[in-house]
C-alpha positions in Angstrom: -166.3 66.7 -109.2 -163.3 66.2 -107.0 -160.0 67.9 -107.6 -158.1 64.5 -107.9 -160.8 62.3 -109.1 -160.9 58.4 -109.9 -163.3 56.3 -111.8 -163.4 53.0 -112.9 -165.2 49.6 -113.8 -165.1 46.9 -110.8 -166.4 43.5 -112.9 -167.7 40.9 -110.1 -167.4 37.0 -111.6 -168.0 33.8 -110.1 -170.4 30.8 -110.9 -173.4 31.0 -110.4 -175.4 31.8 -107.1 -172.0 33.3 -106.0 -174.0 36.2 -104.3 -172.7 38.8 -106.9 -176.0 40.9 -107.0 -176.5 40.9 -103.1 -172.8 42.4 -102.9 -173.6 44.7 -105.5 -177.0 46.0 -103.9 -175.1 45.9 -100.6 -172.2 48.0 -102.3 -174.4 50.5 -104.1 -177.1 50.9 -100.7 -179.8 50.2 -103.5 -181.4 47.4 -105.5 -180.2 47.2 -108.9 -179.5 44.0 -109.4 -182.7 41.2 -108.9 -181.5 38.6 -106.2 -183.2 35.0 -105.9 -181.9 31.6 -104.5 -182.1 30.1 -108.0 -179.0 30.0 -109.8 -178.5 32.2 -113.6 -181.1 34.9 -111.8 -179.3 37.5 -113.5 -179.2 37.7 -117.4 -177.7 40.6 -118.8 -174.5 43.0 -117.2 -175.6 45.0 -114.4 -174.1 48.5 -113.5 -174.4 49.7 -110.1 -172.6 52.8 -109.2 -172.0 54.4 -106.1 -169.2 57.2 -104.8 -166.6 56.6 -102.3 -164.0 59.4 -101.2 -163.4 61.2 -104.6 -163.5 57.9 -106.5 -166.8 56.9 -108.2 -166.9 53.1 -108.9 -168.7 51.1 -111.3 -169.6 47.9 -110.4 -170.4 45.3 -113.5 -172.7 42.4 -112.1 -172.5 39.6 -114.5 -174.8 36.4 -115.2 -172.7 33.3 -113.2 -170.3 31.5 -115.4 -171.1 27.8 -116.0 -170.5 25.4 -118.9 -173.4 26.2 -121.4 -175.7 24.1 -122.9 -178.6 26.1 -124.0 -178.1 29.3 -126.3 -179.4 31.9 -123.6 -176.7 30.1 -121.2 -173.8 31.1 -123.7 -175.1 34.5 -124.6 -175.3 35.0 -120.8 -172.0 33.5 -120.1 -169.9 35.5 -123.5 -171.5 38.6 -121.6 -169.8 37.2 -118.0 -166.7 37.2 -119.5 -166.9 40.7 -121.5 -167.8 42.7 -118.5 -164.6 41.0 -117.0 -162.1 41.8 -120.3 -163.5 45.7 -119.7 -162.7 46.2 -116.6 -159.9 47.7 -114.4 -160.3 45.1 -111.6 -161.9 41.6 -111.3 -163.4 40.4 -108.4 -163.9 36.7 -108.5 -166.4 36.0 -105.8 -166.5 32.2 -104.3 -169.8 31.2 -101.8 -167.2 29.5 -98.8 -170.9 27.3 -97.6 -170.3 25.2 -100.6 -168.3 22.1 -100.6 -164.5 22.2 -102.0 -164.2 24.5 -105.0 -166.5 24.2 -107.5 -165.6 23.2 -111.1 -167.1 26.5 -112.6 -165.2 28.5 -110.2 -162.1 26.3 -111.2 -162.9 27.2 -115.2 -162.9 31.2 -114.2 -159.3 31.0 -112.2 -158.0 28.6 -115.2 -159.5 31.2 -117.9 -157.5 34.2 -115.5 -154.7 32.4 -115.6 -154.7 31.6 -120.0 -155.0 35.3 -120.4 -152.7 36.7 -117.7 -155.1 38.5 -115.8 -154.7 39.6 -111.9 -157.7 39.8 -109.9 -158.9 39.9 -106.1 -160.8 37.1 -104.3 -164.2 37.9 -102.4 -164.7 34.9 -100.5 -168.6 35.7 -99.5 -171.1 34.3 -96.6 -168.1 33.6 -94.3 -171.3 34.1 -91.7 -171.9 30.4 -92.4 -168.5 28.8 -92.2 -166.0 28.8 -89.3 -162.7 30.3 -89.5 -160.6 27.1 -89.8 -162.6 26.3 -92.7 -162.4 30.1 -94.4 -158.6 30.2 -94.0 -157.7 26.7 -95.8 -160.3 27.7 -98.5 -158.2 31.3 -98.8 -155.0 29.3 -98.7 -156.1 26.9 -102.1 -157.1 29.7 -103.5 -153.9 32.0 -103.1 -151.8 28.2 -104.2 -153.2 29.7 -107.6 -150.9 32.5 -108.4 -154.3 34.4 -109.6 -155.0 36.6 -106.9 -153.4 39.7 -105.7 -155.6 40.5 -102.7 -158.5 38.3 -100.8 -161.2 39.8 -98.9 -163.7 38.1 -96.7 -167.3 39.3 -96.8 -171.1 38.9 -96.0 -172.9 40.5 -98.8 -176.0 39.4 -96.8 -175.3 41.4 -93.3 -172.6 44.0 -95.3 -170.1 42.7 -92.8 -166.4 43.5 -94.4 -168.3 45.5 -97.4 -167.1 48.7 -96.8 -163.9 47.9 -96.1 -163.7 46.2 -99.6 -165.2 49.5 -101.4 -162.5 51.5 -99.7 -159.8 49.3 -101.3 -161.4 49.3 -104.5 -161.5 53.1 -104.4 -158.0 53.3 -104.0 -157.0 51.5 -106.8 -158.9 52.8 -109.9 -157.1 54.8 -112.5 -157.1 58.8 -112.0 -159.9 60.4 -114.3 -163.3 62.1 -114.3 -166.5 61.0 -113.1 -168.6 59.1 -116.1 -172.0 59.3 -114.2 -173.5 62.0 -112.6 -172.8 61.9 -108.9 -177.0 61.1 -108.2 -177.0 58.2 -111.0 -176.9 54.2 -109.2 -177.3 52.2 -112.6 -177.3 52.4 -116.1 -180.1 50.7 -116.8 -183.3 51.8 -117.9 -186.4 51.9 -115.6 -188.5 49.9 -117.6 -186.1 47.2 -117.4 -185.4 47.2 -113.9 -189.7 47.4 -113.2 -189.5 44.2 -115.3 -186.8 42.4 -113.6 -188.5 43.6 -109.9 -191.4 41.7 -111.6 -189.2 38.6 -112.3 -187.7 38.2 -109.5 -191.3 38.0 -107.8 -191.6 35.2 -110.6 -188.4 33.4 -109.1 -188.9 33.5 -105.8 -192.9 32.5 -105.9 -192.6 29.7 -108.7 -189.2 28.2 -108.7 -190.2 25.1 -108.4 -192.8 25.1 -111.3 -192.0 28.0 -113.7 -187.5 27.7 -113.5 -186.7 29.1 -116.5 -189.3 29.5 -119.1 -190.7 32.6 -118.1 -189.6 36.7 -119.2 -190.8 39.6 -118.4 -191.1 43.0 -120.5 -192.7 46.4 -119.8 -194.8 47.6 -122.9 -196.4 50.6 -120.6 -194.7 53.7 -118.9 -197.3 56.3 -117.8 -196.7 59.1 -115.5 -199.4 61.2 -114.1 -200.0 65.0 -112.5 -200.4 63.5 -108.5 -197.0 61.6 -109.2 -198.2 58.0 -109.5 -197.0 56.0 -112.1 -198.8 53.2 -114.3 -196.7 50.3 -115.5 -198.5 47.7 -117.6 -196.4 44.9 -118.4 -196.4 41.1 -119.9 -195.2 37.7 -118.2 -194.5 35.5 -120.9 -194.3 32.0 -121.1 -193.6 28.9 -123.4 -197.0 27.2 -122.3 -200.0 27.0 -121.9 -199.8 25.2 -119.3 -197.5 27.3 -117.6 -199.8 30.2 -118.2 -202.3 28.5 -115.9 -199.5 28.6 -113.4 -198.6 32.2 -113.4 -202.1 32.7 -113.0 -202.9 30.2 -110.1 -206.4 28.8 -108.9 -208.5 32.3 -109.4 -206.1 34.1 -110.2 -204.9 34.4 -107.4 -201.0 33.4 -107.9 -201.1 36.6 -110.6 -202.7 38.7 -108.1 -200.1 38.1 -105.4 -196.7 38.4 -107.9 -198.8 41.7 -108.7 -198.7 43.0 -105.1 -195.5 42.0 -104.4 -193.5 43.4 -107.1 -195.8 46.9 -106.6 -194.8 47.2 -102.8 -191.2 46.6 -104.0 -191.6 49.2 -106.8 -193.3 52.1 -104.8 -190.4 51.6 -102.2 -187.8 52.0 -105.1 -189.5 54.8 -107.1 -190.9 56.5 -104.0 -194.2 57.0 -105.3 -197.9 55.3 -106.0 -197.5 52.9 -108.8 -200.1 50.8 -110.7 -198.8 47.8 -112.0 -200.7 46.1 -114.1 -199.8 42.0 -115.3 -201.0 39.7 -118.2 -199.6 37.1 -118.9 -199.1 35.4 -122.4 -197.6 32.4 -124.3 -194.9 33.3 -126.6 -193.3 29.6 -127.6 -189.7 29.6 -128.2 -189.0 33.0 -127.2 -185.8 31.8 -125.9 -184.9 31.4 -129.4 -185.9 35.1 -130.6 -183.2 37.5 -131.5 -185.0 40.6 -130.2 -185.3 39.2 -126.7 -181.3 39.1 -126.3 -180.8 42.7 -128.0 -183.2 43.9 -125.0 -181.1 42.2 -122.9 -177.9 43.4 -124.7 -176.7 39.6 -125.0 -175.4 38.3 -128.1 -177.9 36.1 -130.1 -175.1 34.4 -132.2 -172.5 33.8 -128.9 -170.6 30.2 -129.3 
């Protein structure tokens, strides 16, 4: 522990397919956050931490905030928003390559506004917009009165990243550490082996398989050479979309499995055997135990 240390939660908002977990995997030098290009990847609050100077932030990634319409999108969205209410600074991130603010983006800065709230803008993939176009977008957005500070950044390449963490670092409240200096999320492996699992899902079947699929590790085993066995279950609403997560042989099943167990030997730094099934669970969207894994709130309105 520093003599003079800071620590402090850093809640990063913005609608959905913002780029909020690549920043966050870009600020912490690690994956702890699941990236795809579909939007609502990311279910549950993230924590990523990482050290900077004698200030240790905590990063909270957040599910995107859109208007709901299904019960997991407001569970996911009443989480957004109390990651955001807990923290000691809000970085509202906006994706420049889109057209004109979006109205979900709109919503957050309104919301800000209702309950008085400062925060700093992350205007993100400026790698894919020319300059012109990045300063009139940063001008709208400082018409706003929300923002105290804008920073421009490519959570992709990590260009204007580390300048962003050294302002951060500088403005948290003086106190001790609440992680050990070693630690880079809170949450549990088991979890996170599950959600390297779904994001293999994502990026291999978005087209066919969007939403209706979860993922949940039932199996943990460690053994004396260091390898580790992970047995875990894809479910689904179907049975039709079980047919899909399997493919023509199996062979769809077979190459999620490969994939996610490269990913998972690079993170854990040792042999891993995963092993998949996949089952049909109807209306698990609907189950109560399902959101308290994910630490949503079943009953949010």
């Amino acid at each position: 522990m520093p003599e003079h240390p800071r620590c402090g939660f850093v809640a990063l908002v913005g609608a959905p397919n913002a780029g909020k977990s690549t920043l966050l995997n870009a600020m912490i030098g690690s994956k702890v956050s699941i990236v795809s290009p579909k939007v609502q990847t990311t279910r549950t609050r993230v924590l990523g931490i990482t050290i900077t100077g004698d200030s240790q932030l905590i990063f909270v990634d957040t599910p995107g905030i859109f208007k709901p319409k299904r019960r997991l999108d407001r569970a996911m969205v009443a989480a957004a928003w109390q990651g955001a209410e807990d923290a000691d600074v809000i970085g509202v991130l906006y994706d420049v390559s889109r057209r004109g603010i979006d109205d979900d983006t709109l919503s957050i800065v309104a919301r800000l506004k209702e309950q008085g709230r400062k925060a700093i803008l992350i205007l993100n993939k400026i790698d894919l917009v020319k300059r012109d176009v990045l300063l009139g977008i940063a001008d709208k957005f400082q018409q706003e009165g929300v923002f105290t500070d804008i920073f421009m950044v490519s959570a992709q390449t990590a260009d204007g990243v580390a300048h962003l963490k050294t302002f951060l670092a500088e403005r948290l409240p003086e106190g001790p550490w609440h992680f050990p200096e070693d630690q880079i999320s809170d949450m549990p492996m088991r979890l996170l082996a599950a959600e390297i699992t779904r994001e293999k899902l994502f990026l291999q079947l978005h087209q066919e398989l969007p939403y209706s699929a979860t993922v949940e590790t039932e199996i943990w085993e460690e053994f004396d050479d260091g390898s580790v066995k992970i047995s875990q279950v894809i479910f689904v609403q179907r049975e039709s979309q079980k047919a899909i997560v399997l493919g023509k042989g199996g062979q769809r099943i077979k190459s999620l499995g490969q994939s996610a167990r490269g990913e998972l030997q690079k993170m854990l730094e040792r042999r891993v055997h995963l092993i998949l099934f996949v089952k049909v669970r109807e209306g698990w969207v609907d189950d109560p135990e399902r959101y308290s894994a994910w630490g949503l709130d079943f009953g949010a309105s």
